[in-house]
N, C-alpha and C positions, 0 to 999 in steps of 0.2 A: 749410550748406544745399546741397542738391543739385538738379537741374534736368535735365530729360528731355528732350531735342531729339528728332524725328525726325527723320532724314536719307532722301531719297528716288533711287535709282540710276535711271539711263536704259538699262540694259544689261537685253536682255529680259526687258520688264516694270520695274513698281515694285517694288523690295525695300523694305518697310520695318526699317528698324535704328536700335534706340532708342540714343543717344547719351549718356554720364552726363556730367555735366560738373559741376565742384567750382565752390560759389559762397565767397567769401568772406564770414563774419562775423564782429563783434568779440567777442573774446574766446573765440576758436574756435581754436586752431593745427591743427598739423597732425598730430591722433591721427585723422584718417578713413584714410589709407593704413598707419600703423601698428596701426590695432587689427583690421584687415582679414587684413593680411598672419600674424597671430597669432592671427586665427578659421579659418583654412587652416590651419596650422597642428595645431590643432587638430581639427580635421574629417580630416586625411592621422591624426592619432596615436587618435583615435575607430576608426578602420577598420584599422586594423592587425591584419593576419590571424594573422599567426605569433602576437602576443599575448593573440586574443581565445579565452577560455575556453566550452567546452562548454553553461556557466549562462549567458554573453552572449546565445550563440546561441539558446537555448532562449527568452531571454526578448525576444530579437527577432519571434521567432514570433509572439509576441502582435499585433504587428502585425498579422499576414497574415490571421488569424482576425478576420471581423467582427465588433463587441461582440453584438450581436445571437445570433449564433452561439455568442459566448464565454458569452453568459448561461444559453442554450439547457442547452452542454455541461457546464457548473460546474452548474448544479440535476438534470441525468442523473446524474452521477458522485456527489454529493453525495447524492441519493436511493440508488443501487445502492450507496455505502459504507457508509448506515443500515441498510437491507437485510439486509446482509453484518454489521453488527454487531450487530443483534437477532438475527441467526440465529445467531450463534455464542452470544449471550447466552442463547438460551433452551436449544440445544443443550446447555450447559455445565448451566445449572439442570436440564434433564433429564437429564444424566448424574449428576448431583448426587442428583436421587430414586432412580434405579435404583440405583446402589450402595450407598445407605443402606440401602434396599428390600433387595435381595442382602445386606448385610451385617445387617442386623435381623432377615432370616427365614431367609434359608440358613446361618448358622452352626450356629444352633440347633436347624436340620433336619438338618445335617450330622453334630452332637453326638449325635442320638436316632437316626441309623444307624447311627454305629459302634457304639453303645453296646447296641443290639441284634445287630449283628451281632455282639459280643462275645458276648452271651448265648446266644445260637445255638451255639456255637463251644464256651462252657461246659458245655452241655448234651448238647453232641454228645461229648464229652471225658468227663462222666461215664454217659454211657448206654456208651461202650465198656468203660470202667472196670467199669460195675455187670456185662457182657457176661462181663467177665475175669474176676470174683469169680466168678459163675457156671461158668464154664466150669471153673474151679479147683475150687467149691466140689462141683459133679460127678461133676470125676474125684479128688476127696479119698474119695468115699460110695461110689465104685467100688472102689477100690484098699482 
């Protein structure tokens, strides 16, 4: 058990300084100076800079931020992540319609241009031709 004196200085003014003092009891030995000395210990190997990693550190922070605060910024971020993921979700389902849309109407539009402008091309191929017959067939009636 332990017990708390205070001790009072006559050197200007009163200082008070609390005193600890070890009481004995049975069946008590002496683990109050050994388990002390190996909570130091551990408190010097807790704080060990050269060991402590980047994620220690980070997750010391939490301390510093009020809960309060920490509630605040976890439901902001938490909203703006949702946000950010319905907007790529519906983004994607709309890319989704346009290029079905593009692919269901523009191939098939693309198909019925070439395929006239083929005919175009046919047409113009035999009006030269019919041109040539002519032009031959003229100077056959001439000659």
């Amino acid at each position: 058990m332990v017990k708390i004196v205070t001790v009072e200085e006559g050197i200007e003014g009163a200082v008070e300084v609390p005193v600890v003092e070890k009481v004995g009891v049975e069946g008590e030995g002496e683990t109050f100076s050994d388990s002390e000395s190996e909570s130091e210990s551990d408190f010097e190997d807790d704080f060990d800079i050269e060991n402590e990693s980047i994620y220690d550190r980070i997750v010391a922070l939490k301390d510093i931020i009020p809960p309060q605060h920490r509630s605040t910024i976890v439901s902001t971020t938490e909203s703006v992540y949702g946000m950010i993921g319905s907007t790529l979700r519906n983004s994607g389902n709309a890319l989704w319609v346009v290029s079905s849309s593009l692919l269901l109407l523009g191939v098939p539009l693309s198909l019925a241009i070439l395929s006239e402008t083929q005919l175009q091309e046919m047409e113009r191929e035999m009006k030269l031709q019919q041109a040539a017959q002519d032009l031959s067939a003229i100077d056959g009636a001439k000659a």
